[in-house]
Structures are given as structure tokens and as C-alpha cells.
matplotlib code that plots the C-alpha trace (Angstrom):
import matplotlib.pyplot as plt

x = [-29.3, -30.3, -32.4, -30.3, -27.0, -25.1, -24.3, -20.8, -19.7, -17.3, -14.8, -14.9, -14.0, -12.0, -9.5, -9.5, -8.6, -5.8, -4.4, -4.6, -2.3, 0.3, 0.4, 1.2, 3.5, 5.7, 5.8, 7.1, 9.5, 10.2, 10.7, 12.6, 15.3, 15.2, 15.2, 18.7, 20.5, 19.7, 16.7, 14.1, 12.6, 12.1, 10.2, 7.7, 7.3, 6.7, 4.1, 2.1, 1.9, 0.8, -1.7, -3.0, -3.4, -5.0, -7.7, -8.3, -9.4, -11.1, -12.6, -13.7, -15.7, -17.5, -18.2, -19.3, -22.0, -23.3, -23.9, -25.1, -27.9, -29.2, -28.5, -26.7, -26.1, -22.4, -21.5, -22.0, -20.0, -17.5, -17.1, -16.5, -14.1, -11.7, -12.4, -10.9, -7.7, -6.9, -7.5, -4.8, -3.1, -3.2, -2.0, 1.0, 2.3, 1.9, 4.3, 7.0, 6.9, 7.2, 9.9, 11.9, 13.9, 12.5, 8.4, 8.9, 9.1, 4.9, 4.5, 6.5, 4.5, 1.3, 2.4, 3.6, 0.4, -1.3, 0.5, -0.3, -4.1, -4.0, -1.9, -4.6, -7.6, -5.8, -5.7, -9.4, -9.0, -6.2, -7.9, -11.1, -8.7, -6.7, -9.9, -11.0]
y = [4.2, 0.7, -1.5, -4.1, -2.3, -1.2, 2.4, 2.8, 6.7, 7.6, 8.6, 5.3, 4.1, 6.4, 5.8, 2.5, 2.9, 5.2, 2.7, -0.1, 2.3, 3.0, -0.2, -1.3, 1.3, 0.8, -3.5, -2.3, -0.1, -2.8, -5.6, -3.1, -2.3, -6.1, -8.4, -6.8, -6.9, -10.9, -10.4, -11.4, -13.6, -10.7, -8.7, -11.4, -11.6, -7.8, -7.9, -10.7, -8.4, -5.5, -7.7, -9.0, -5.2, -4.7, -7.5, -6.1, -3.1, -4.1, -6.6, -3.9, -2.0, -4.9, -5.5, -1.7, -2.0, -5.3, -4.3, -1.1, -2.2, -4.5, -2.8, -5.3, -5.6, -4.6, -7.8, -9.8, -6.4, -6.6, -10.7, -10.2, -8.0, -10.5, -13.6, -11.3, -10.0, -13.3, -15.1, -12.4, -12.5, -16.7, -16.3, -13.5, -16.0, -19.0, -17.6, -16.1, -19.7, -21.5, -19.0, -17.6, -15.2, -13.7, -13.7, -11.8, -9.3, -10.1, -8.0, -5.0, -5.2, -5.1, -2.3, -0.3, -0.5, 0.5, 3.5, 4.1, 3.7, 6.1, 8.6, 8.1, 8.4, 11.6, 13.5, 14.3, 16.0, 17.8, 18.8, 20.3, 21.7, 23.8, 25.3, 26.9]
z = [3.7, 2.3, 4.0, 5.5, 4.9, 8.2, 8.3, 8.6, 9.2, 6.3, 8.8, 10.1, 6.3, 5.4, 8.4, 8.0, 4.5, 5.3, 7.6, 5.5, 2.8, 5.4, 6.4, 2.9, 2.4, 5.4, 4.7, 1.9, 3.1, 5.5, 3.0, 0.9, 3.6, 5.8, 2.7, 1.1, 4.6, 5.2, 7.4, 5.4, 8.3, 10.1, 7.3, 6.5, 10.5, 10.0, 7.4, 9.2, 12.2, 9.9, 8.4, 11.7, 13.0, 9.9, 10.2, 13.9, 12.8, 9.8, 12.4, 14.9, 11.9, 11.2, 14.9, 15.7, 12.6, 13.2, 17.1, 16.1, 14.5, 17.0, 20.0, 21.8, 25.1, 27.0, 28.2, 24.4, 22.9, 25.3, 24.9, 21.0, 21.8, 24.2, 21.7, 18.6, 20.9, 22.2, 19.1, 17.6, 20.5, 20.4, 16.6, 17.2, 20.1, 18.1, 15.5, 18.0, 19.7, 16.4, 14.6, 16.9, 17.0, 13.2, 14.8, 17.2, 14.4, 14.4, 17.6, 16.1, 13.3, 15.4, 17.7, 14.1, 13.1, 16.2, 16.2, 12.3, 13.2, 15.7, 13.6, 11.0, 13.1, 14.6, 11.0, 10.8, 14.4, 13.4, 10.1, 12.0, 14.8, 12.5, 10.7, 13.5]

ax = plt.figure().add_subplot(projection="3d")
ax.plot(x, y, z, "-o")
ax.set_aspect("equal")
plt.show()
């Protein structure tokens, strides 16, 4: 490890990585089957929730290496953690406000890729069950 570098487990990467492909992969799926039937409102929407899922987690990598090396305390962890979700949070509802009906399509993109993060944090646990 370099001096100065935060370690980063390459699981940690690697997941992150694979989410950040099947994220891309389903916005364009998305844009691929909305933007033909007249909803491309909705798509965009879509993709900015994807993207904002995306940031999260990139976000939460940077925040587990940073507090990792200096051994923060609970309560400072745990307040970067509420300003990031309700600055998301602020952002998702700023857009549904602003462009309804087609932002609410933020929120399914955020919950989509919640659910692809967890599929893709699952497959290395699958992996390692199955070998045994």
C-alpha cells in the first residue's frame, strides 16, 4: 500500500464497478424501450435516479476509506452519512416537485439501482457459497 493512498478492498471496487455497468446497461435499456413509446421524460428521470444511486455509492466508498484511515468517531461517521442521503434525498424531491409527473421516474431509478447494488454485492457470496 502507498503511503497516503486509502486502502480500498477489491471487492469493495470491484462491486462498485459492476454496479456502475448494470446501471448503464439498464438506462440504456430504459432509454431504448421509453424514448420510442413517447416517454422520454420519464427515461431521462430514470437515468438521473440511476446516476444519483450511483454517486451514493461511489460516495459511500470514498467515505468508508477516508474514515478508515483516521479512525473517526460514530457520531461524525454517522453525520456524513445523513448530509449525503438528505442531500440526495433534497435533490430526488427537488426534481419530482419541479417535473412532475416524468421525475418521479428519479425515485424508480434510485430504488432500481439499490436493488442492482445489492444483487451485485450478493454475487461474490454466492460465488464463495457455491465452492464449498
Amino acid at each position: 500500500m502507498v503511503a497516503g493512498t486509502p486502502y480500498t478492498p477489491p471487492v469493495t471496487r470491484t462491486t462498485l464497478r459492476r454496479s456502475a455497468l448494470a446501471a448503464a446497461v439498464v438506462a440504456v435499456l430504459g432509454i431504448a424501450v421509453l424514448v420510442p413509446l413517447g416517454h422520454a421524460g420519464y427515461a431521462l428521470f430514470g437515468c438521473v435516479g440511476l446516476g444519483l444511486g450511483l454517486l451514493n455509492s461511489a460516495l459511500v466508498v470514498h467515505s468508508v476509506e477516508r474514515f478508515s484511515d483516521a479512525k473517526p468517531s460514530k457520531i461524525r461517521f454517522t453525520g456524513s452519512v445523513l448530509v449525503r442521503l438528505a442531500a440526495i434525498t433534497v435533490i430526488a424531491f427537488g426534481l419530482v416537485l419541479l417535473f412532475r409527473p416524468p421525475g418521479l421516474a428519479v425515485f424508480g431509478g434510485l430504488a432500481l439501482f439499490q436493488f442492482l447494488a445489492i444483487v451485485s454485492s450478493m454475487l461474490p457470496l454466492i460465488k464463495e457459497i457455491r465452492q464449498r
